[in-house]
C-alpha positions as CSV (number, residue, x, y, z in Angstrom):
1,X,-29.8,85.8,5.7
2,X,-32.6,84.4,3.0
3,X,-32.6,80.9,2.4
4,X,-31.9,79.3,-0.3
5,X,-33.2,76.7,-1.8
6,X,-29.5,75.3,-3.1
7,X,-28.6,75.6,0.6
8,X,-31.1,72.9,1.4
9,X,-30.2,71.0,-1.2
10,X,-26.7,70.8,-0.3
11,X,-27.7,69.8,3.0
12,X,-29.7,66.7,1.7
13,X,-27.0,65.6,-0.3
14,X,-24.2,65.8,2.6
15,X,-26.1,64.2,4.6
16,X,-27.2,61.3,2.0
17,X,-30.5,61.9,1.9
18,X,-33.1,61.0,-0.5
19,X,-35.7,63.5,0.1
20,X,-36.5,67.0,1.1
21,X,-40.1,68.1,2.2
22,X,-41.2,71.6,2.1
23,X,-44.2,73.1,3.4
24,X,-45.5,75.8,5.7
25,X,-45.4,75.6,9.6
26,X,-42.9,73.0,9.5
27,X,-39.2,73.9,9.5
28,X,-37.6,71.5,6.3
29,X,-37.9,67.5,6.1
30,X,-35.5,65.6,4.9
31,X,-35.8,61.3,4.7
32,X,-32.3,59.7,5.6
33,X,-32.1,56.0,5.1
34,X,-35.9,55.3,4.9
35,X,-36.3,58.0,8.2
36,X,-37.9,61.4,8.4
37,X,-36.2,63.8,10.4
38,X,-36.9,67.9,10.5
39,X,-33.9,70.3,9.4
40,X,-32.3,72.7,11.7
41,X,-34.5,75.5,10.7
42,X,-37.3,77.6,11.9
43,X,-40.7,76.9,10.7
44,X,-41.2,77.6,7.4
45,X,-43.9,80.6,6.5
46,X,-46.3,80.2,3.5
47,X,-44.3,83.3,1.6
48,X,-41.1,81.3,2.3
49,X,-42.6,78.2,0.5
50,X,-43.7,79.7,-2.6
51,X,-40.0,81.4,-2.7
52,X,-38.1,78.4,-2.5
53,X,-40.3,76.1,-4.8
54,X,-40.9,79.4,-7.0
55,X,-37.0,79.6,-7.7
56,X,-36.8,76.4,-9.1
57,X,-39.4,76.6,-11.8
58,X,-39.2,79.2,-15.2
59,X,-42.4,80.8,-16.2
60,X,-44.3,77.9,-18.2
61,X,-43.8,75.6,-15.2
62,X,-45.2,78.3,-13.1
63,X,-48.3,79.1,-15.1
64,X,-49.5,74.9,-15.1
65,X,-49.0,74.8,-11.4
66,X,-51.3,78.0,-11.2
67,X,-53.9,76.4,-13.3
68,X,-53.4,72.8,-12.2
69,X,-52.3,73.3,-8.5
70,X,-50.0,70.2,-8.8
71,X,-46.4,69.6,-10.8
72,X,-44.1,67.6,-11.8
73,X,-40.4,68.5,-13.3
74,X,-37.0,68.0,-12.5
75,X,-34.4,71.1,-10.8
76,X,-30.4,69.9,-11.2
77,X,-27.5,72.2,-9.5
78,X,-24.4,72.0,-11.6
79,X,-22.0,70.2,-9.7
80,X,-24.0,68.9,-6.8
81,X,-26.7,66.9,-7.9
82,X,-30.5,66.8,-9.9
83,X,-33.7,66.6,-8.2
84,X,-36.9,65.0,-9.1
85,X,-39.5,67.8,-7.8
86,X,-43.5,67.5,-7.1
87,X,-45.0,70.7,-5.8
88,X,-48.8,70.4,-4.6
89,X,-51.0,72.6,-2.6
90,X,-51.6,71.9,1.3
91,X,-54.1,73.4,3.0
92,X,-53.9,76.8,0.6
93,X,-50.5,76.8,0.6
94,X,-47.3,75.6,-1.7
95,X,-46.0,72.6,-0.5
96,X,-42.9,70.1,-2.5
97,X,-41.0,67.3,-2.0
98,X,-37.6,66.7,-3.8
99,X,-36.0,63.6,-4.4
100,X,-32.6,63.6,-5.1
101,X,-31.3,61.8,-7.9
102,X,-27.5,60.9,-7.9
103,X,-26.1,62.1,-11.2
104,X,-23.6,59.0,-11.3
105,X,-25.0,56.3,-12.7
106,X,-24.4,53.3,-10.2
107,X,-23.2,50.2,-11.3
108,X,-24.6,46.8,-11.3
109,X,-22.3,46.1,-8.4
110,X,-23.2,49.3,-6.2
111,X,-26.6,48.1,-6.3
112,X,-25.8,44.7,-5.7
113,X,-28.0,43.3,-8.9
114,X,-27.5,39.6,-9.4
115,X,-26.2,38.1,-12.3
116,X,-29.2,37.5,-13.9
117,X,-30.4,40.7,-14.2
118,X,-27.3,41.5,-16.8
119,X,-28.1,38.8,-18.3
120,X,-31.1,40.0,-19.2
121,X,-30.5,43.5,-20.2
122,X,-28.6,41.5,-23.1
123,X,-31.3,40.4,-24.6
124,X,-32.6,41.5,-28.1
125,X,-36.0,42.0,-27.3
126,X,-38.5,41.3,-25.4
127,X,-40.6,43.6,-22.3
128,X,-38.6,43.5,-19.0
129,X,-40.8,45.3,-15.9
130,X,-38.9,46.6,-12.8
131,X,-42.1,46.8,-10.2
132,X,-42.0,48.3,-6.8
133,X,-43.5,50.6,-4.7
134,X,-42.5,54.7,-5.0
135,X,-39.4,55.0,-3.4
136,X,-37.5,51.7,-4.3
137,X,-35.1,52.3,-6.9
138,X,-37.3,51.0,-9.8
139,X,-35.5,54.1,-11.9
140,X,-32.0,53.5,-10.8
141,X,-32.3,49.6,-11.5
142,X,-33.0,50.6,-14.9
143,X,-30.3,53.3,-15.4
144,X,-27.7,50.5,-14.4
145,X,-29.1,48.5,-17.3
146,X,-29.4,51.1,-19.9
147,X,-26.0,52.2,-18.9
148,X,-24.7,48.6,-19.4
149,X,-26.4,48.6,-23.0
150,X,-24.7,51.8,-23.6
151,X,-21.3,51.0,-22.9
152,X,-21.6,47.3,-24.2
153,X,-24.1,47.9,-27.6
154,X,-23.8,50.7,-30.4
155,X,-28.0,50.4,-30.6
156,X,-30.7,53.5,-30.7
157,X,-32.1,54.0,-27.0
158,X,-34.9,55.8,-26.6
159,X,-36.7,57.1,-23.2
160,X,-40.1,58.9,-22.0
161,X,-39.5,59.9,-18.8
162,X,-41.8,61.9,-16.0
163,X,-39.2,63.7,-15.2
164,X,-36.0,62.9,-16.8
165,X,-34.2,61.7,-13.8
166,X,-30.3,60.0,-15.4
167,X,-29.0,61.9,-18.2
168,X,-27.0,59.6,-20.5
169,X,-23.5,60.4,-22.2
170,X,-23.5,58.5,-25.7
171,X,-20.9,56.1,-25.5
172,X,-21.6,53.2,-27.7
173,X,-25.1,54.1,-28.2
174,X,-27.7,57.1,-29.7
175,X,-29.5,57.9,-26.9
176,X,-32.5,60.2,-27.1
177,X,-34.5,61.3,-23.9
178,X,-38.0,62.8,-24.1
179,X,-39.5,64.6,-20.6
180,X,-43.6,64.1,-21.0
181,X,-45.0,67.7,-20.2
182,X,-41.9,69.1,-21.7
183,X,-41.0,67.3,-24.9
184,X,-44.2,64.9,-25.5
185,X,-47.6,65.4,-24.3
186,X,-47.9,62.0,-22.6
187,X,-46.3,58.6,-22.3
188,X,-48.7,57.0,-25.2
189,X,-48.4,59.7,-27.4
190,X,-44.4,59.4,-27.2
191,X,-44.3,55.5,-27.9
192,X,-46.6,55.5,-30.7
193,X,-44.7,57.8,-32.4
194,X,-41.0,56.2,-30.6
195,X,-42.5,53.0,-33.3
196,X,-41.3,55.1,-36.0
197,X,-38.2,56.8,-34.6
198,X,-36.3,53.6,-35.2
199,X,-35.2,52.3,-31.6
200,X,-33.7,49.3,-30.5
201,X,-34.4,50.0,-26.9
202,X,-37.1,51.9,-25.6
203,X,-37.5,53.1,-21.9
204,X,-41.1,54.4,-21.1
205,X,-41.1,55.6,-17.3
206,X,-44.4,54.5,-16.2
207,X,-47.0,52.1,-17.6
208,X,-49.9,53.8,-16.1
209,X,-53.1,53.3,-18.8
210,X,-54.4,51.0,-21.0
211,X,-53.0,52.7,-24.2
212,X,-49.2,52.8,-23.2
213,X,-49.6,49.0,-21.5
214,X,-51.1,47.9,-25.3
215,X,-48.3,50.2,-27.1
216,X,-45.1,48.9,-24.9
217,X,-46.7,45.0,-25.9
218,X,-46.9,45.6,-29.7
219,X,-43.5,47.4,-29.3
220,X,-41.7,44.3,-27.6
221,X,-43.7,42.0,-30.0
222,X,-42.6,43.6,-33.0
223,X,-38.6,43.0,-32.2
224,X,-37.9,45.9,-29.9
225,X,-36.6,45.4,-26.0
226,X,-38.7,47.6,-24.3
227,X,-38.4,48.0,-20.3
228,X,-41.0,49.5,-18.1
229,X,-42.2,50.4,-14.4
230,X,-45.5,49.9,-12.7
231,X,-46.0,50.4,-9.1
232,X,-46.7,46.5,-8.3
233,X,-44.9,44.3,-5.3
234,X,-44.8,41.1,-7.0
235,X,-44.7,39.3,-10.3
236,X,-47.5,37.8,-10.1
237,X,-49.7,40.8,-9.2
238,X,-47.4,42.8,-11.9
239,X,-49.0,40.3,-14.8
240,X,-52.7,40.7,-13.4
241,X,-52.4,44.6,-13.3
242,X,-51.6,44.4,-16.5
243,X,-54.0,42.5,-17.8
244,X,-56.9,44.0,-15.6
245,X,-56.1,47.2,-16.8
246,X,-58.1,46.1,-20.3
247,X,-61.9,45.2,-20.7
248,X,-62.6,41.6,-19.9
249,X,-63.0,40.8,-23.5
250,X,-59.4,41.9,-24.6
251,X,-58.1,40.2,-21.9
252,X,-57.2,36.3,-23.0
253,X,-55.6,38.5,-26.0
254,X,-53.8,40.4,-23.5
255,X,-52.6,37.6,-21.4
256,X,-51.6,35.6,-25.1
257,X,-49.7,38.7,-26.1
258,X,-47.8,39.2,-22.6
259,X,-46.9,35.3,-22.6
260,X,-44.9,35.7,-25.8
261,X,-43.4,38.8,-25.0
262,X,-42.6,39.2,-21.6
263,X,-39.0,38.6,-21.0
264,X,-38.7,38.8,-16.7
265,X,-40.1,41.1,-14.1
266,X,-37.8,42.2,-11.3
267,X,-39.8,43.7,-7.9
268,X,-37.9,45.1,-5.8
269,X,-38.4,47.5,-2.1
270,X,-35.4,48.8,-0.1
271,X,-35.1,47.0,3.8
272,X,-33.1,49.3,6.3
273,X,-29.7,47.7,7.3
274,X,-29.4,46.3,10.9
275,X,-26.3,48.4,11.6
276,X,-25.1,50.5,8.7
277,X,-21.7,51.2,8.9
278,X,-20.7,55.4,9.0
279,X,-21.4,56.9,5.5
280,X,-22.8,53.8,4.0
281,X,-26.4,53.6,2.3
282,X,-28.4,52.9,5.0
283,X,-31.1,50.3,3.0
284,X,-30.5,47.0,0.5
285,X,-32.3,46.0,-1.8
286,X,-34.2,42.8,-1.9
287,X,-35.6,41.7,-5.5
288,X,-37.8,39.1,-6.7
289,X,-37.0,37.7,-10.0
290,X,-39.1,35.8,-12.6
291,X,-37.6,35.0,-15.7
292,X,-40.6,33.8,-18.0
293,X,-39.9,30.2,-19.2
294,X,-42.2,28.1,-21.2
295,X,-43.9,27.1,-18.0
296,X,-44.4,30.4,-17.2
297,X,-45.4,31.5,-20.3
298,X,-48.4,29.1,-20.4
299,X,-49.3,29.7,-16.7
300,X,-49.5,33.8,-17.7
301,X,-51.8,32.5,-21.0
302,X,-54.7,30.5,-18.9
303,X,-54.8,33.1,-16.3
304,X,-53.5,30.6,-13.7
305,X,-50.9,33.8,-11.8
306,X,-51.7,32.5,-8.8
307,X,-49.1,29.4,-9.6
308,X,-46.0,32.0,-10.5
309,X,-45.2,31.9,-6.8
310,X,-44.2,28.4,-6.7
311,X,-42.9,28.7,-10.6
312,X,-40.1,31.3,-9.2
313,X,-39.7,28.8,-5.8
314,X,-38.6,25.8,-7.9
315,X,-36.5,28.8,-10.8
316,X,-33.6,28.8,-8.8
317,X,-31.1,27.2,-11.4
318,X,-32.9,30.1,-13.6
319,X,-31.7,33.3,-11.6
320,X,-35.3,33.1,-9.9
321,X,-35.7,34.2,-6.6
322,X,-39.0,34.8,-4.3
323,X,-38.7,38.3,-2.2
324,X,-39.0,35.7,1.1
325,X,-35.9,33.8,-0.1
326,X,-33.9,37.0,-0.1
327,X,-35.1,38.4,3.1
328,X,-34.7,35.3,5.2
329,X,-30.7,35.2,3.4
330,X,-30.5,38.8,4.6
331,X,-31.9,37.9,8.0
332,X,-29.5,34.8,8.8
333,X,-26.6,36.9,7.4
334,X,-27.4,39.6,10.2
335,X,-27.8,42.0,7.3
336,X,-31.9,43.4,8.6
337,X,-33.4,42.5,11.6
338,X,-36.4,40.2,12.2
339,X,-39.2,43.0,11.8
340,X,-37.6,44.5,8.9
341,X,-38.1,41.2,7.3
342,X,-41.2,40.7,8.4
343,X,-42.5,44.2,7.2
344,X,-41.7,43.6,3.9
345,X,-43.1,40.5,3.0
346,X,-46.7,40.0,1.6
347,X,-46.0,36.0,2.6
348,X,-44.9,36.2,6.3
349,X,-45.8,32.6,6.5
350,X,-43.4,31.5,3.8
351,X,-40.5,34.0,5.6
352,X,-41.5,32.6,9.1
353,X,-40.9,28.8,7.2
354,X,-37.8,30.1,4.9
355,X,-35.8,31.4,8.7
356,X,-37.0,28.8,10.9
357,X,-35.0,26.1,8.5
358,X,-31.7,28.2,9.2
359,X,-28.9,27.2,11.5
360,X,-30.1,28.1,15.1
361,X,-26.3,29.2,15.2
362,X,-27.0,31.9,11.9
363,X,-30.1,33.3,13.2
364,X,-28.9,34.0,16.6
365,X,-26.1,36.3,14.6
């Protein structure tokens, strides 16, 4: 019987995955709780590859991977779930990966987001980043917030999204979603114009240039609350990307425009569980959070980013938390192991400090 590529997908989301690789030679990948594990399937031929990925995509789609050899777009199944696709060529051949996007919005406590992190989703305006690497829930951190706002808030939300991932039921708020490739031609194109669409909130999926860093500033500067991405692990580094991004002489102005409107950056990466229990998501989340007080604010104007670390270490009353502090918690509270830990911290020093000062009794958990 011909494979289909709903069959796979079906498969992934049984199983709780969060990924599906397809390419030719290989039998189908799909990535369970962080791990990569081949499907119980034959090898995949090159014909069989440009079927399955060819199903999911209508003619225009078809025609800009012919030309371009690479695409992005979005496939959903009615009742089973939507999927974030990227086909790409591989050695001649069509190859994709999915990634499979829940179509329930979690909650705030599903993901485990601290308090502060509502908190912050209440404000009026302001530019709130969630930063992390691909992979670590940066878009589903957000959907919990804008889902807040819309249940909480009769405002005007708007969102430019590569791909549309969460599609949002009005419920206290208009909310209008705009797919670059499909429904803009590009993330600066769609805020510049979003300035005159009359928003309260605007979304823009990825900060990746110079032009929709400047735009999502003057847009949080002139009274909107605007929240972001960009593919950073820290706050710290998260405020020097953005600033680096512009030519050194724009970039005091930069760093003067991002003290007064930057609101909090949240960086976040998923850590496997120790011993997940049957059925349960097999990763946590561990954030880092920098709310931007005065003494922040003025440490982001003189350039001085490499003091923010301490900044969030002594925030704690604030909501603040360094990426260490949470991993050592996790660690004592036998949630990951050791080398989990370990793996995901840029300070390992600091971790190695933050568990040694646990009860022997907690560690040994």
């Amino acid at each position: 019987m011909e494979l289909m590529i709903e069959d796979l997908m079906e498969q992934v989301v049984a199983n709780g995955g969060s990924d599906l690789h397809i390419s030719a030679g290989i039998p189908p990948y799909v990535r369970i709780s962080g791990k990569l594990t081949p499907m119980d399937y034959e090898p995949l031929t090159p014909e069989q590859c440009q079927r399955l990925i060819f199903s999911m995509l209508n003619n225009t789609q078809r025609k800009h991977l012919e030309q371009n050899w690479e695409l992005d777009c979005s496939y959903g199944v009615r009742g089973l779930a939507r999927f974030r696709v990227n086909v790409y060529k591989d050695r001649g051949t069509y190859a994709a990966c999915l990634r499979a996007l829940s179509s329930k919005i979690p909650t705030f406590e599903q993901l485990g987001l601290p308090n502060i992190v509502r908190e912050m989703s209440e404000r009026p305006r302001g530019l709130i980043l969630v930063t992390g690497p691909t992979g670590s829930g940066k878009t589903t951190t957000l959907a919990a917030m804008i889902d807040l706002i819309n249940k909480t808030r009769a405002e005007h939300i708007l969102t430019i999204e590569d791909p549309i991932e969460f599609v949002y039921e009005p419920i206290k708020s208009l909310i209008h979603q705009r797919q670059v490739g499909e429904d803009t031609k590009s993330f600066a194109n769609a805020l510049r114009a979003a300035l005159r669409e009359d928003p309260d909130i605007i979304l823009v999926g990825e900060m990746r240039d110079l032009e929709t860093i400047q735009l999502a500033i003057t847009a949080a500067e002139t009274g909107h609350l605007v929240f972001g991405t960009l593919h950073t692990s820290s706050a710290a580094q998260t405020v020097d990307r953005m600033v680096d991004v512009f030519p050194p002489e724009q970039q005091q102005q930069i760093r003067v425009q991002l003290s007064n409107s930057l609101v909090a950056v949240f960086s976040q990466t998923l850590v496997p569980k120790k011993n997940p229990k049957p059925g349960e998501f097999g990763r946590i989340m561990a954030q880092e959070i920098m709310v931007v007080t005065p003494a922040i604010s003025n440490l982001i104007r003189e350039g001085k980013t490499s003091q923010i670390y301490s900044a969030i270490q002594t925030g704690g009353k604030l909501g603040m938390q360094t990426l260490e502090k949470v991993l050592a918690d996790y660690y004592r509270a036998g949630i990951i192991t050791y080398e989990a830990a370990m793996a995901k911290s840029s300070r390992q020093d600091e971790l190695q400090r933050l568990i040694g000062s646990g009860t022997p009794a907690a560690v040994a958990r």
